[in-house]
C-alpha positions as CSV (number, residue, x, y, z in Angstrom):
1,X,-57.6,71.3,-9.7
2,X,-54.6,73.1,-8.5
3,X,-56.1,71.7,-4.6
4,X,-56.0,68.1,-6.5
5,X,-52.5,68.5,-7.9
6,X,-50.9,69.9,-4.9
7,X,-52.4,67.0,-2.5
8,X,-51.4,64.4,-4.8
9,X,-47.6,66.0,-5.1
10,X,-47.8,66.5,-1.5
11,X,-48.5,62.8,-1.0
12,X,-45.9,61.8,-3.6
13,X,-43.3,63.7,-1.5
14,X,-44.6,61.8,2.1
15,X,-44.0,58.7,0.1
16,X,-40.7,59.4,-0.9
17,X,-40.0,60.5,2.4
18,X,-41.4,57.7,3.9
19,X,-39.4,55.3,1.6
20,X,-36.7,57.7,2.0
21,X,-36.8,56.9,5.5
22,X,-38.0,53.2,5.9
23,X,-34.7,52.7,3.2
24,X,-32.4,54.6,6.2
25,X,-33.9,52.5,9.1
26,X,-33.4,49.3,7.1
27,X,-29.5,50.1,7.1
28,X,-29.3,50.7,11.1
29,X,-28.6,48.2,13.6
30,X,-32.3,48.1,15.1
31,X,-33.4,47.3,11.8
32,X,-31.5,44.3,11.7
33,X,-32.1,43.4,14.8
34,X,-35.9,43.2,14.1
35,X,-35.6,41.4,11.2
36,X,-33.3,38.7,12.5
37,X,-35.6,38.6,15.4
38,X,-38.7,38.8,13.0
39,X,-37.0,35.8,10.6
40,X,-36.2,33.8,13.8
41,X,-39.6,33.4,15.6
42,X,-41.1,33.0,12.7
43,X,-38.6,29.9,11.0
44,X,-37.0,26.6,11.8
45,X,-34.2,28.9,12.2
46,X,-32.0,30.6,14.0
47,X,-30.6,34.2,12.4
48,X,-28.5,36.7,13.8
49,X,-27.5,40.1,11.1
50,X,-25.5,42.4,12.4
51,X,-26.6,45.2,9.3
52,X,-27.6,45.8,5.9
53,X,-26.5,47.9,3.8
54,X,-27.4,48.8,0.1
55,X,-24.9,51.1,-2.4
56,X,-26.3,53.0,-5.2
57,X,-22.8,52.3,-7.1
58,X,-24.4,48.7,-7.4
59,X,-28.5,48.8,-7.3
60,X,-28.9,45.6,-7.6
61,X,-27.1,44.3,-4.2
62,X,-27.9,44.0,-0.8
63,X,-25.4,43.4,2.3
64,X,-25.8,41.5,5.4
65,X,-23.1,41.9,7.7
66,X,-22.3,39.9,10.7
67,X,-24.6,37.1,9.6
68,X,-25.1,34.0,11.5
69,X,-27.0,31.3,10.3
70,X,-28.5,27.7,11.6
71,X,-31.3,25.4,13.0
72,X,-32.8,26.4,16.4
73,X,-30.3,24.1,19.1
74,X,-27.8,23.4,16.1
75,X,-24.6,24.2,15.2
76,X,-24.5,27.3,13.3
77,X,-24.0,26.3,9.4
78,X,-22.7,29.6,8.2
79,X,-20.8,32.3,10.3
80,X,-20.0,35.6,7.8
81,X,-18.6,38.9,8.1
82,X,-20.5,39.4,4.8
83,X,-23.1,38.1,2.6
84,X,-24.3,39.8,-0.7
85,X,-27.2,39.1,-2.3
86,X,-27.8,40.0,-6.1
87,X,-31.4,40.5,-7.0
88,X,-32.6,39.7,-10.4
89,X,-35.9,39.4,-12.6
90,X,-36.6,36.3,-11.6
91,X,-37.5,37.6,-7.6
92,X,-41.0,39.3,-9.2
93,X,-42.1,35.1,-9.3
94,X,-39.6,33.5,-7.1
95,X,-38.6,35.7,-4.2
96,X,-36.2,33.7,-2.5
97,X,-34.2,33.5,-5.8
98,X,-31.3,34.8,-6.3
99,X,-28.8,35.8,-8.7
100,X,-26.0,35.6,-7.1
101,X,-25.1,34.8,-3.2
102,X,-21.7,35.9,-2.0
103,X,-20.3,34.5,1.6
104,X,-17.0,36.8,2.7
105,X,-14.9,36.1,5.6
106,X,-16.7,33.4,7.6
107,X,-17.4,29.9,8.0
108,X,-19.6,27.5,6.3
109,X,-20.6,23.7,7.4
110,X,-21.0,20.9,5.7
111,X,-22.8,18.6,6.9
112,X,-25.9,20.1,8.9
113,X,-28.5,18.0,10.1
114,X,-31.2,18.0,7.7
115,X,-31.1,21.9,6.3
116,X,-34.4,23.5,4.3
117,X,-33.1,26.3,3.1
118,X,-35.0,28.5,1.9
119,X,-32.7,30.4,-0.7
120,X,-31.5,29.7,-4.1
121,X,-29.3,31.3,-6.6
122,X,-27.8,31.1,-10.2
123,X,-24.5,31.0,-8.2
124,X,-23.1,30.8,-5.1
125,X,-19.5,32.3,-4.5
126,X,-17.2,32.1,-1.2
127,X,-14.6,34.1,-0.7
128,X,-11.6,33.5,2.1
129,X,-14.2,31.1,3.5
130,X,-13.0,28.3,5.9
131,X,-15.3,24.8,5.5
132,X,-15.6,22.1,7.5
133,X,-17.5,19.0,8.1
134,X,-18.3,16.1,6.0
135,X,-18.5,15.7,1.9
136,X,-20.4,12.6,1.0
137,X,-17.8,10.3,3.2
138,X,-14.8,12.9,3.7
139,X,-14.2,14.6,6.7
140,X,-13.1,18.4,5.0
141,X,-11.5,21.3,6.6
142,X,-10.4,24.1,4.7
143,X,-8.8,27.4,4.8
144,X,-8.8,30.6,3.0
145,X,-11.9,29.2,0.3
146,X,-12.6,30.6,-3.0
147,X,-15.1,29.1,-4.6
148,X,-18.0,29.3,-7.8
149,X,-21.3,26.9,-7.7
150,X,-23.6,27.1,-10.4
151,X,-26.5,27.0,-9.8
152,X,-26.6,27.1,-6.1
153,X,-29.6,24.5,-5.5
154,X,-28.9,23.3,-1.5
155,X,-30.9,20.2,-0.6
156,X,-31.5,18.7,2.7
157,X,-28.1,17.6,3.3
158,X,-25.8,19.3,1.1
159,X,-25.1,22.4,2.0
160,X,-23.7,23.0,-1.9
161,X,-26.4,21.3,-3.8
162,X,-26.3,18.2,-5.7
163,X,-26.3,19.4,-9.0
164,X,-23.6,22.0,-10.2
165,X,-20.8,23.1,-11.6
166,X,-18.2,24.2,-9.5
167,X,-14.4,25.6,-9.4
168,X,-12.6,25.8,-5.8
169,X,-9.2,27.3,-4.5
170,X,-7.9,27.2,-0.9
171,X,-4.5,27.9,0.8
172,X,-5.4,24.2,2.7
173,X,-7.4,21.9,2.6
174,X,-7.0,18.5,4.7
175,X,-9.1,15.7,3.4
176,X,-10.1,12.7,6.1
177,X,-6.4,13.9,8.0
178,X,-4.3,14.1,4.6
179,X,-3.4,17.9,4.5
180,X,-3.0,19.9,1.2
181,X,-1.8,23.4,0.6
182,X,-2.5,25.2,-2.7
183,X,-5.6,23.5,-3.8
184,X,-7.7,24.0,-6.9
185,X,-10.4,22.0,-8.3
186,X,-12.6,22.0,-11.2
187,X,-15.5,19.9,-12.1
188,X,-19.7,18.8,-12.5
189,X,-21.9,17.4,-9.5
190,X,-24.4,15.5,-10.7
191,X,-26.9,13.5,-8.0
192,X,-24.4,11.3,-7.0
193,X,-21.7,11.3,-9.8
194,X,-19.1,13.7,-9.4
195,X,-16.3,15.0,-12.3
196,X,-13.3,16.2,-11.3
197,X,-11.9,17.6,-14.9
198,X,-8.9,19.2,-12.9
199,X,-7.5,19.3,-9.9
200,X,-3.9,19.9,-8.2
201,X,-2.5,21.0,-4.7
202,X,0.6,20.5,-2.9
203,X,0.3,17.1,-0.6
204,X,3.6,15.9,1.3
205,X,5.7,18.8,-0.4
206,X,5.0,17.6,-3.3
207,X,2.7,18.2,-5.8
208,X,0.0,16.3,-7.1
209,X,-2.4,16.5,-10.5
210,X,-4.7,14.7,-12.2
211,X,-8.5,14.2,-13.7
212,X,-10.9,11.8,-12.2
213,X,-15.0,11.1,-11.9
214,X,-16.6,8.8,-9.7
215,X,-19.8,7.0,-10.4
216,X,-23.2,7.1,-8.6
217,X,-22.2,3.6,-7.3
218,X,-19.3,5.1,-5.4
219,X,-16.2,3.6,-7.8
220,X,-13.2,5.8,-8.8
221,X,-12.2,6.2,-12.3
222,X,-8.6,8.3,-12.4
223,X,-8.3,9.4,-16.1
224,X,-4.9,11.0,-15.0
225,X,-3.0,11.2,-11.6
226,X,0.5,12.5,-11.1
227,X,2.3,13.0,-7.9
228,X,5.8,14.3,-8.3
229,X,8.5,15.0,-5.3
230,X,6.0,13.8,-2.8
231,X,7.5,13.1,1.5
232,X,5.4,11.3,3.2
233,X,5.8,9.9,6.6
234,X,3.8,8.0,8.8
235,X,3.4,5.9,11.8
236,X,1.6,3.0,10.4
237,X,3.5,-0.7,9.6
238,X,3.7,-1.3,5.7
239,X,1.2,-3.9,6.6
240,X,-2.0,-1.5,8.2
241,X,-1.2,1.1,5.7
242,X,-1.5,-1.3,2.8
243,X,-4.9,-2.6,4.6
244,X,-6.1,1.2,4.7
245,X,-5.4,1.2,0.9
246,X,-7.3,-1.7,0.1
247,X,-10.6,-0.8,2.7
248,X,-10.9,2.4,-0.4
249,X,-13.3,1.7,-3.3
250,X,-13.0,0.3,-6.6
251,X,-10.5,2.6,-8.7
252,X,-10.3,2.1,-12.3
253,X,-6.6,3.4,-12.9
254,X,-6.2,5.1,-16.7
255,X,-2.9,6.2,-15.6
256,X,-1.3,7.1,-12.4
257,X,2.7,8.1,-12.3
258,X,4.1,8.7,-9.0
259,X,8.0,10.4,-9.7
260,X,10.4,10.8,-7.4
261,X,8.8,9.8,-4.1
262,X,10.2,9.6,-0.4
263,X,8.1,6.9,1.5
264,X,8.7,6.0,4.6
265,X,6.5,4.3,7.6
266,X,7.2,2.0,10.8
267,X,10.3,0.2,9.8
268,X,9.6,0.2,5.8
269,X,10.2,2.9,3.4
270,X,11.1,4.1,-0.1
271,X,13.1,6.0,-1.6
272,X,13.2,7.8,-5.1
273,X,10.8,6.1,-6.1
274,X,9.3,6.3,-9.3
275,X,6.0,4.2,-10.6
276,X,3.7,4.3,-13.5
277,X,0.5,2.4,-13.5
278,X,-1.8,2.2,-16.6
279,X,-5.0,0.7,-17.0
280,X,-5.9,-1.6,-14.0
281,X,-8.8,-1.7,-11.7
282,X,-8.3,-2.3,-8.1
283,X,-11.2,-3.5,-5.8
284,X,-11.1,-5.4,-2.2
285,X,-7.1,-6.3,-2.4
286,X,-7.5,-7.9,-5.7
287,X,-6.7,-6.2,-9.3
288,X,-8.0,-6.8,-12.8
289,X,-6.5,-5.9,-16.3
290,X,-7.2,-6.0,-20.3
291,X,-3.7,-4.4,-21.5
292,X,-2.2,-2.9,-18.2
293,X,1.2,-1.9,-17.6
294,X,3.5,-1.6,-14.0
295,X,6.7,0.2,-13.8
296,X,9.0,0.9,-10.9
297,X,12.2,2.0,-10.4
298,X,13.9,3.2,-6.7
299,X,17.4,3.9,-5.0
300,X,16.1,1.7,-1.8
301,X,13.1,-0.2,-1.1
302,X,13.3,-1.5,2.6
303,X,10.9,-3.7,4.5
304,X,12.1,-4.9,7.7
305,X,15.3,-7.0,7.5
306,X,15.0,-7.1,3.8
307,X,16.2,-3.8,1.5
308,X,16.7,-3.5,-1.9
309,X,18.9,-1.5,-3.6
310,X,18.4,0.1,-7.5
311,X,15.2,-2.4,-7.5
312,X,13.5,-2.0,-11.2
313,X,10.4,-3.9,-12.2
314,X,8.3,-3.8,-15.4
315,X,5.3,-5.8,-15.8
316,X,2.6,-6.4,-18.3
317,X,-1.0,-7.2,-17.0
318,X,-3.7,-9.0,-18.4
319,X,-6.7,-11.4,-17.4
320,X,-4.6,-14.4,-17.9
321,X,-1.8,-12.9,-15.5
322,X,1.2,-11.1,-15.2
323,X,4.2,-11.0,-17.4
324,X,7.5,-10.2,-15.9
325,X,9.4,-8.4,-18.0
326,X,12.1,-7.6,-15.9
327,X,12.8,-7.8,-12.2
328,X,15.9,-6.9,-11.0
329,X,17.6,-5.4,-8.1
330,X,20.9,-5.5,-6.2
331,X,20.6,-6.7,-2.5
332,X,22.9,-7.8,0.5
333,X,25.5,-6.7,-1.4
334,X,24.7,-8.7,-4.9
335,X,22.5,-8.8,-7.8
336,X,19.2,-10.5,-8.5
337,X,17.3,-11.2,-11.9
338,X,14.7,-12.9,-12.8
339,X,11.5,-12.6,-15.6
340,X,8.5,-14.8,-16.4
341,X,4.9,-15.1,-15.6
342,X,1.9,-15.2,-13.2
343,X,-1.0,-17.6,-14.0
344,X,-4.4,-16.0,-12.1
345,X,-6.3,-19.2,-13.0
346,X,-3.2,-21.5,-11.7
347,X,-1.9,-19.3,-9.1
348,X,1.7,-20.4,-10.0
349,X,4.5,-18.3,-10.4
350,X,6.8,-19.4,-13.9
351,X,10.3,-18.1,-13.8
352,X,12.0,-18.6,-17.2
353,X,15.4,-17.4,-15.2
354,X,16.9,-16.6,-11.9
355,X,20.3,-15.2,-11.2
356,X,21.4,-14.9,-7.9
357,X,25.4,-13.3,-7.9
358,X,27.7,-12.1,-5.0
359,X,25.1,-12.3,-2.1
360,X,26.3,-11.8,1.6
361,X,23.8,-13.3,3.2
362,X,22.8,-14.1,6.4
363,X,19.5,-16.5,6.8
364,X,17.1,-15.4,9.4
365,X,16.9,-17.4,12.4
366,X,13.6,-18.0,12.0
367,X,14.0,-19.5,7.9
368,X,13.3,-23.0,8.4
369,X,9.8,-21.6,10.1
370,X,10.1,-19.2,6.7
371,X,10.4,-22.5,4.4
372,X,7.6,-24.3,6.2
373,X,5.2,-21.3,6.5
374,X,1.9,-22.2,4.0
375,X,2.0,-19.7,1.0
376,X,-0.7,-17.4,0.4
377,X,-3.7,-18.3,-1.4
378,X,-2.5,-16.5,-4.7
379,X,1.1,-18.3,-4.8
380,X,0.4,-21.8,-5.2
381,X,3.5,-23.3,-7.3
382,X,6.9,-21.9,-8.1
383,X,9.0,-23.0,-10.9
384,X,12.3,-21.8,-12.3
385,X,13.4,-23.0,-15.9
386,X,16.9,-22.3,-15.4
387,X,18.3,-20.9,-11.6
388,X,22.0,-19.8,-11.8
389,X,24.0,-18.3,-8.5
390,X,27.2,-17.7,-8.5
391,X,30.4,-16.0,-6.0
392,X,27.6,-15.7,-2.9
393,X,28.1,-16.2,0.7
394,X,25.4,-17.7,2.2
395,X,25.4,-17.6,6.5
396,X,23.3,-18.9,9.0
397,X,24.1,-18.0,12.7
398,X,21.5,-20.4,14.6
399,X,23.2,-22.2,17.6
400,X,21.2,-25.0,16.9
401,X,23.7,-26.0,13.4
402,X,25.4,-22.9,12.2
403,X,26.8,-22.9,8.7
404,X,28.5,-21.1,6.0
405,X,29.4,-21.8,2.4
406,X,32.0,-18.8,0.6
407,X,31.8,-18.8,-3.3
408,X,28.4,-20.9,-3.5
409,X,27.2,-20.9,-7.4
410,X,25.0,-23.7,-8.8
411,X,23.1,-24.4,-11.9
412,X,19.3,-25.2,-11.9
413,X,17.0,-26.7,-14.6
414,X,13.1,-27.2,-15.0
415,X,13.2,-26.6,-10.9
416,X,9.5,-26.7,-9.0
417,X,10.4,-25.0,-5.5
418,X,6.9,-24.4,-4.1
419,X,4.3,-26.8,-4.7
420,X,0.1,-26.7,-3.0
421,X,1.1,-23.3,-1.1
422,X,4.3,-25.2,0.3
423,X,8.0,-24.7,-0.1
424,X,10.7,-27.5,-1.2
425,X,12.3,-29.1,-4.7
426,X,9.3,-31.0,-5.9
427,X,11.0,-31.5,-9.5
428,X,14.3,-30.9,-11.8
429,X,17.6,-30.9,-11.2
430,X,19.4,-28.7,-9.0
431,X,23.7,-28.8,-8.8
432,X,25.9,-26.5,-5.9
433,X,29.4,-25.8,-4.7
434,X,31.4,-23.3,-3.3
435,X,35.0,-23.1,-2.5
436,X,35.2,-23.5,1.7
437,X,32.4,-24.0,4.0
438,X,31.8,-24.4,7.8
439,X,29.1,-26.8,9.0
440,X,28.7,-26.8,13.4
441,X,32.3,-26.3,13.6
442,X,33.8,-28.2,10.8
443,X,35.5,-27.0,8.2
444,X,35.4,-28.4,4.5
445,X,37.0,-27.2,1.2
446,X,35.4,-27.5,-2.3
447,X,31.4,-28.9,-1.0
448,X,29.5,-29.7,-3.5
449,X,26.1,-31.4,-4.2
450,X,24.2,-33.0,-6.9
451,X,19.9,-33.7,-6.6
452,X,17.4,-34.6,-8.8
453,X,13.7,-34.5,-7.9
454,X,10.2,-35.6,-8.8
455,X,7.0,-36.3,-7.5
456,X,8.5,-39.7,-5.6
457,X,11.4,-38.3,-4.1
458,X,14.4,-36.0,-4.1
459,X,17.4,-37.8,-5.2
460,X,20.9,-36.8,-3.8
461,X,23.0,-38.4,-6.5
462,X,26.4,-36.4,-5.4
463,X,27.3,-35.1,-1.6
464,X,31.3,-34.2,-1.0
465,X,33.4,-32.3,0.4
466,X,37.1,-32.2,1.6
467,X,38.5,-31.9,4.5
468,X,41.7,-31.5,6.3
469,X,43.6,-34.6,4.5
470,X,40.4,-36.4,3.1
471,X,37.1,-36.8,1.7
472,X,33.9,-37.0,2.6
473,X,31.2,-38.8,0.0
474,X,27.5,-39.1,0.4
475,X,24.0,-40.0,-1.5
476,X,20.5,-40.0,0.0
477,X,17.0,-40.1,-0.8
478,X,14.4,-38.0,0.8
479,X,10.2,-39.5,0.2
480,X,8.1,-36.3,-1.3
481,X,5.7,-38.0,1.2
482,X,4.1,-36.3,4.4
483,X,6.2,-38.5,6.6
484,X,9.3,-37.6,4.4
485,X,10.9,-40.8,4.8
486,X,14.7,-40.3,4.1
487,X,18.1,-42.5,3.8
488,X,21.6,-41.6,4.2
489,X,25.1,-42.9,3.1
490,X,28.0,-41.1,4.1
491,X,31.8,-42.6,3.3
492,X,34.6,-40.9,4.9
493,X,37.8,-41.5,3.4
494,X,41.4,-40.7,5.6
495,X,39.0,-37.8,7.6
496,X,39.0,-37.2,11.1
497,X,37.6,-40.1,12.8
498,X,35.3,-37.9,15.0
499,X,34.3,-35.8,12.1
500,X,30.5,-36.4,12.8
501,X,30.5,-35.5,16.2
502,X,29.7,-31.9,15.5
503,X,26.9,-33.3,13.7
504,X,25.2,-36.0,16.3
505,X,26.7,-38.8,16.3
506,X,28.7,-39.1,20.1
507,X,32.4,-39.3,20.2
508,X,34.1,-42.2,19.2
509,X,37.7,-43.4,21.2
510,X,39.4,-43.4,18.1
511,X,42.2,-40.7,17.3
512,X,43.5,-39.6,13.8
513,X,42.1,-40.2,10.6
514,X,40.5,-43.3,9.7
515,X,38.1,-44.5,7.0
516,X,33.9,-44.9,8.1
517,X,31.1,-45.6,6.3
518,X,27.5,-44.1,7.8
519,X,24.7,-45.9,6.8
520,X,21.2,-44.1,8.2
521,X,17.4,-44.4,8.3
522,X,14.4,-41.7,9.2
523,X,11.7,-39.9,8.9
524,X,11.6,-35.9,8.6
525,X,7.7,-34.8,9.1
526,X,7.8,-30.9,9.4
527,X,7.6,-29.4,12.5
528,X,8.6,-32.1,14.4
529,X,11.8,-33.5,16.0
530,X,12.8,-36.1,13.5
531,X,16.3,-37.5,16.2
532,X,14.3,-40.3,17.5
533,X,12.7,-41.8,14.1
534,X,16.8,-42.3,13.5
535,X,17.9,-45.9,13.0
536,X,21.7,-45.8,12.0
537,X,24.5,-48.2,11.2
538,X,28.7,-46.5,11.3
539,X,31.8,-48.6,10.7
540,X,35.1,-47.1,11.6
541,X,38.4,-48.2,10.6
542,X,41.3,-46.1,12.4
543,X,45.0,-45.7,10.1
544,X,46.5,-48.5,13.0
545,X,43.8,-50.9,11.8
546,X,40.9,-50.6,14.7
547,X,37.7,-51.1,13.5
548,X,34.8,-49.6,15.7
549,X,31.3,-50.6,15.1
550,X,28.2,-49.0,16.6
551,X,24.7,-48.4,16.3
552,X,22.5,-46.1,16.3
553,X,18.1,-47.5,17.2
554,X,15.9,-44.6,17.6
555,X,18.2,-42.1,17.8
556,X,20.0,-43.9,20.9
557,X,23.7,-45.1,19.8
558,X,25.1,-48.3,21.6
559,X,28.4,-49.1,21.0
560,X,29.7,-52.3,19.4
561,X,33.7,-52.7,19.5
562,X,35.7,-55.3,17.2
């Protein structure tokens, strides 16, 4: 028996010595050699481990280091200067269970070709990781990762799993090019809907907040989004960056506030800006609202030629439209105003009232191109109950007919100034006069000007204007018709008697004042040169007596003396 007892403790010792030993080997170099080798040949994959090592002070953990991980001719998905692995119960059925997997100072990609991998845990935890690839359709780098997933289920092609709960913090973290510093995010996985229940980071050196969730069907829905002190610059025209915007998926907005924002692209920008936007769903370029709300207040807004100064909006949205609360802003040097309504059904624009005051204005060269451009499809009509302008200087520098009026106000009622996507005074009446004005040269005091309109024609009732020592008088009547057939009376009383030669008509051999009377015929088709539709009738009669006659066929004068 004692033969029996000593044999048995004698094997008991081999085998401790044996494990004793196997458990040294397992921690050298060779050993990990031969099992990444081992692994390797007999995988889809490719494994490279530099050690293993196992501490008493923590039973229950084994470390790889030097680990490199991937498919056989791929990319390698992970690259670590550690990797723990926590054992638990659950290995005596599932082996390749885990409890926890830890990834330490490495990298880890996203978007593998399809990835079996054969490992799962109840969590999986980076730590100063750098990621990078693709997340659903984001291109993702980022730096210095911390990171919790639970439970760590990887599929095919997601390298994270698909169903999880996860919390993430990196010192950057640039999302398809938009890079931000500071990062944390907290939120679910689920298949394909994703909650965000907090996230923040610095973007633009600003910072930025907020709560979102997005469906399986890709849509946004932003519970909260904040993004205070932001500076962004870029290289794109307002135009491509608003078509960016719009190529992004539906977003349900709850509430987004963005608070004292810098702006600023390829000759646009804005600055201070401050806007809150509740409850509105944007899709494709177009919007829809039950109760939303706009709000937006600036220093500058600038877009091209045109800047705005202390611009402040507040609208109301709703299916029917827009209600404009309040639009207001100062520019070229004055004030603007205005409030009504947007009809979506109608596409017409209803202003009960628009100020104009103390512009300094000079026209584009291009505006009469401007006025006959063809509005876009959601601006069909634009009326104004009541138009008031007052004190503005209104300049236009084209060499073709240069003018300016100083001190133009006027007074506007029940006005229709864009009608069928098209620009003009369709209806109401419209009055205007300033103190001096230039027309090609001339020089008037105290023009003024009287219309009425409707859908027949427009109506000058009044046209006059002083000069030098006398008056100048006129009524015409322009056809709302294609061909915009128009008439013209002009009297001239003790004026210059070649006051119309800056305007067309050749110069007379008269001297001096004198009194004339223009009567004209025409036709004023956009976009084309309306001079020889012109059949025209002018009697002169000089302060000695000489009366000049001439006529005017087709824009051609011949001159008949008497």
């Amino acid at each position: 028996m004692k033969f029996i007892g000593k044999l048995l403790l004698t094997i008991l010792l081999l085998l401790v010595l044996a494990i004793v030993i196997l458990y040294v080997l397992l921690q050298t170099r060779w050993a990990a050699s031969s099992l990444s080798k081992w692994i390797t040949e007999r995988s889809e994959y490719r494994l490279t481990i530099e050690q293993v090592t196992h501490a008493w002070s923590t039973p229950s953990r084994i470390t790889l280091s030097g680990v490199k991980f991937g498919p056989k001719n791929q990319p390698d998905v992970l690259v670590a200067g550690e990797v723990d692995l926590d054992l638990s119960w659950r290995q005596i059925t599932e082996p390749r269970f885990f409890d926890r997997v830890v990834l330490v100072n490495g990298t880890l990609g996203l978007s593998p070709t399809e990835l079996n991998l054969p490992l799962q845990a109840n969590t999986l935890q980076l730590n100063k990781m750098a990621m990078s690839g693709h997340l659903e359709q984001w291109k993702v780098d980022g730096k210095n990762v911390n990171a919790g997933i639970t439970p760590w289920q990887p599929g095919k092609t997601s390298v994270l799993g698909s169903n999880a709960q996860f919390q993430l913090s990196a010192d950057t973290l640039t999302l398809d090019d938009i890079p931000t510093d500071n990062v944390l995010i907290q939120g679910r996985i689920d298949n394909q809907q994703l909650n965000l229940t907090n996230f923040g980071a610095d973007l633009a050196r600003g910072q930025l907040t907020g709560k979102a969730s997005r469906s399986s069907d890709g849509s946004w829905t932003l519970d909260s989004l904040r993004l205070s002190n932001v500076r962004l610059q870029t290289s794109q025209t307002l135009s491509s960056f608003w078509q960016e915007f719009i190529k992004l998926p539906k977003v349900d907005i709850k509430r987004l506030d963005l608070i004292d924002a810098r702006l600023q692209g390829q000759n646009w920008a804005f600055s201070d800006l401050d806007l809150t936007v509740t409850d509105v769903t944007l899709q494709q370029g177009d919007w829809q609202s039950t109760d939303g709300q706009l709000s937006l207040n600036a220093t500058d807004l600038i877009n091209g030629n045109l800047h705005f100064i202390d611009p402040v909006v507040n609208l109301d949205l709703s299916p029917q439209g827009i209600a404009i609360r309040q639009v207001g802003s100062r520019w070229e040097g004055g004030l603007l105003r205005t409030s009504g309504r947007w009809d979506r059904a109608s596409h017409s624009l209803n202003l009960d009232e628009l100020s104009v005051a103390a512009l300094e204005y000079t026209l584009p060269q291009n505006w009469r191109q401007l006025w006959l451009t063809t509005l876009p499809d959601w601006l069909s009509e634009v009326s104004i109950s009541k138009f008031t302008a007052n004190r503005n200087l209104i300049i236009d520098i084209s060499p073709d007919f240069p003018f300016q009026v100083t001190a133009l106000g006027g007074l506007g009622n029940n006005l229709l100034v864009a009608h069928n996507h098209q620009w003009g005074i369709w209806n109401g009446k419209l009055t205007l006069n300033g103190s001096d004005a230039t027309f090609n040269k001339n020089d008037v005091r105290r023009p003024s000007l009287a219309l009425e309109a409707n859908n027949e024609a427009v109506n000058i009732t009044e046209l006059s204007a002083f000069t030098k020592e006398g008056l100048l008088e006129a009524t015409a009547n322009v056809s709302q018709q294609s061909q915009r057939d128009f008439s013209l009376t002009v009297i001239g009383h003790a004026v210059p008697a070649n006051v119309l030669q800056n305007w067309g008509w050749p110069e007379l051999p008269l001297q001096g004042n004198a009194n004339l009377q223009l009567n004209l015929q025409g036709k004023m088709p956009a976009n084309i040169d309306f001079k020889p539709t012109i059949n025209a009738t002018l009697r002169v009669i000089s302060a000695d007596g000489k009366t000049l006659q001439q006529q005017m066929s087709k824009g051609v004068v011949s001159p008949q003396s008497q």
